[in-house]
N, C-alpha and C positions, 0 to 999 in steps of 0.2 A: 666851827663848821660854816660852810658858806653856801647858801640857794645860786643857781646858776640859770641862767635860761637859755632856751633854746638846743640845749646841748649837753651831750651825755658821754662822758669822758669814763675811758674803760681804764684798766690795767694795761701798763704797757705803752699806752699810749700819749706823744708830746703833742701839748695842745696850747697854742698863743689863746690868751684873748683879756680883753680890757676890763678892770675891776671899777665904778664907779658911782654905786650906789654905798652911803656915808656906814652901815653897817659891813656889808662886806669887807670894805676897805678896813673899818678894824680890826675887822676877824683875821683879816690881810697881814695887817704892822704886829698885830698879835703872833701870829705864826710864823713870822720873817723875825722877830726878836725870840724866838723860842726854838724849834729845830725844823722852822721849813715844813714842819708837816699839815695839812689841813684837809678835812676832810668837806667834799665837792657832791650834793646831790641836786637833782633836776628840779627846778619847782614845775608843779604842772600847769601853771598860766603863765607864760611871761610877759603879760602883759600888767601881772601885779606888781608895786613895785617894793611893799615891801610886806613879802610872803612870813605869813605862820605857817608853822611848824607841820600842821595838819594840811599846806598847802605842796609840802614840796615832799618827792618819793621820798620812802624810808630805805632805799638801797641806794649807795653814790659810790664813791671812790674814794682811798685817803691816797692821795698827789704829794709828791714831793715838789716843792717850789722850787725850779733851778733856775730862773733871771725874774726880778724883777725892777721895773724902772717908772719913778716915779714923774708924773706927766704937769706938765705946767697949768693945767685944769685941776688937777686935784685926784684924777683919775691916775689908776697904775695899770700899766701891761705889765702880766707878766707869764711867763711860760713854766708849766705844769709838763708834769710824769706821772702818769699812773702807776701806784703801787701795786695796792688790792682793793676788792671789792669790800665793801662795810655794809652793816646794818644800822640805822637809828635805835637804840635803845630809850633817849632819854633827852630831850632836848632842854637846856636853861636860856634865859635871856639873861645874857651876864652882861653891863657897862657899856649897850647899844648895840651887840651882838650874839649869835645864840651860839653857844657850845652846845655840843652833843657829846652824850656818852657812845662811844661807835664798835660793838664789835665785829671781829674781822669775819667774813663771808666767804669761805673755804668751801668749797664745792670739785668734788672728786668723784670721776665717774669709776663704777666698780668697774673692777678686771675684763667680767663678760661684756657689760658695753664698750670700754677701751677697744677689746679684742675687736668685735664687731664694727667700731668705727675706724677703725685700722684698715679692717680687711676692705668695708667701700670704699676709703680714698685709694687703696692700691687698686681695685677694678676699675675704679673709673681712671685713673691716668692710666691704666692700663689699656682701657677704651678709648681715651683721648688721642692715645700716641698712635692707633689706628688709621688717625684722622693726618697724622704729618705727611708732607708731601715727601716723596722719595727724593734725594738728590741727584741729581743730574750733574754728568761730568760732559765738558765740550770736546772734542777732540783736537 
């Protein structure tokens, strides 16, 4: 697992940014030698720099790593994919790094709110399309 700052990467979503504090980074080479997977939550200060366990949310993302490149600093970019959403179950400090046990964070809305949040995005673009101007032909 890796603390992030400043920023909170969902499912789905590709996100650059530079890895350069010495545990991160092995949580880093650890994950890049294993299957690219790692799981990403927010620490809530980022201005700690190196956050416990109890500092950073217990909900993040497990990201698939799809480029990373190692920087002449010491520091890696690299760019992230959001899977899914995870829970912290269990955090260890393993070899200058913390693994977490994570499970997965499935959230499904029953049928009658699906139904019901269905039916308001169709009124409202249906309200929206109200608002288009008519076209006009020139003669």
């Amino acid at each position: 697992m890796m603390p992030i700052r400043d920023v909170v990467i969902f499912p789905f979503m590709m996100t650059p940014f530079v890895v350069g504090r010495e545990s991160s980074v092995r949580a880093l080479e650890e994950a890049l030698a294993a299957d690219k997977k790692i799981f990403l939550a927010t620490q809530h200060d980022a201005s700690i720099d190196e956050p416990k366990s109890n500092e950073i949310y217990q909900v993040g993302t497990i990201v698939n790593i799809v480029q990373s490149l190692k920087l002449p600093d010491g520091n890696i970019k690299v760019l992230v994919e959001g899977i899914e959403r995870g829970k912290i179950l269990q955090v260890v400090d393993t070899e200058g790094f913390m693994q977490a046990t994570v499970r997965v964070a499935r959230y499904a809305l029953s049928q009658p709110s699906l139904e019901a949040a269905m039916q308001r995005v169709t009124s409202c673009s249906s309200n929206t399309s109200s608002f288009a101007r008519p076209s006009t032909t020139r003669p």
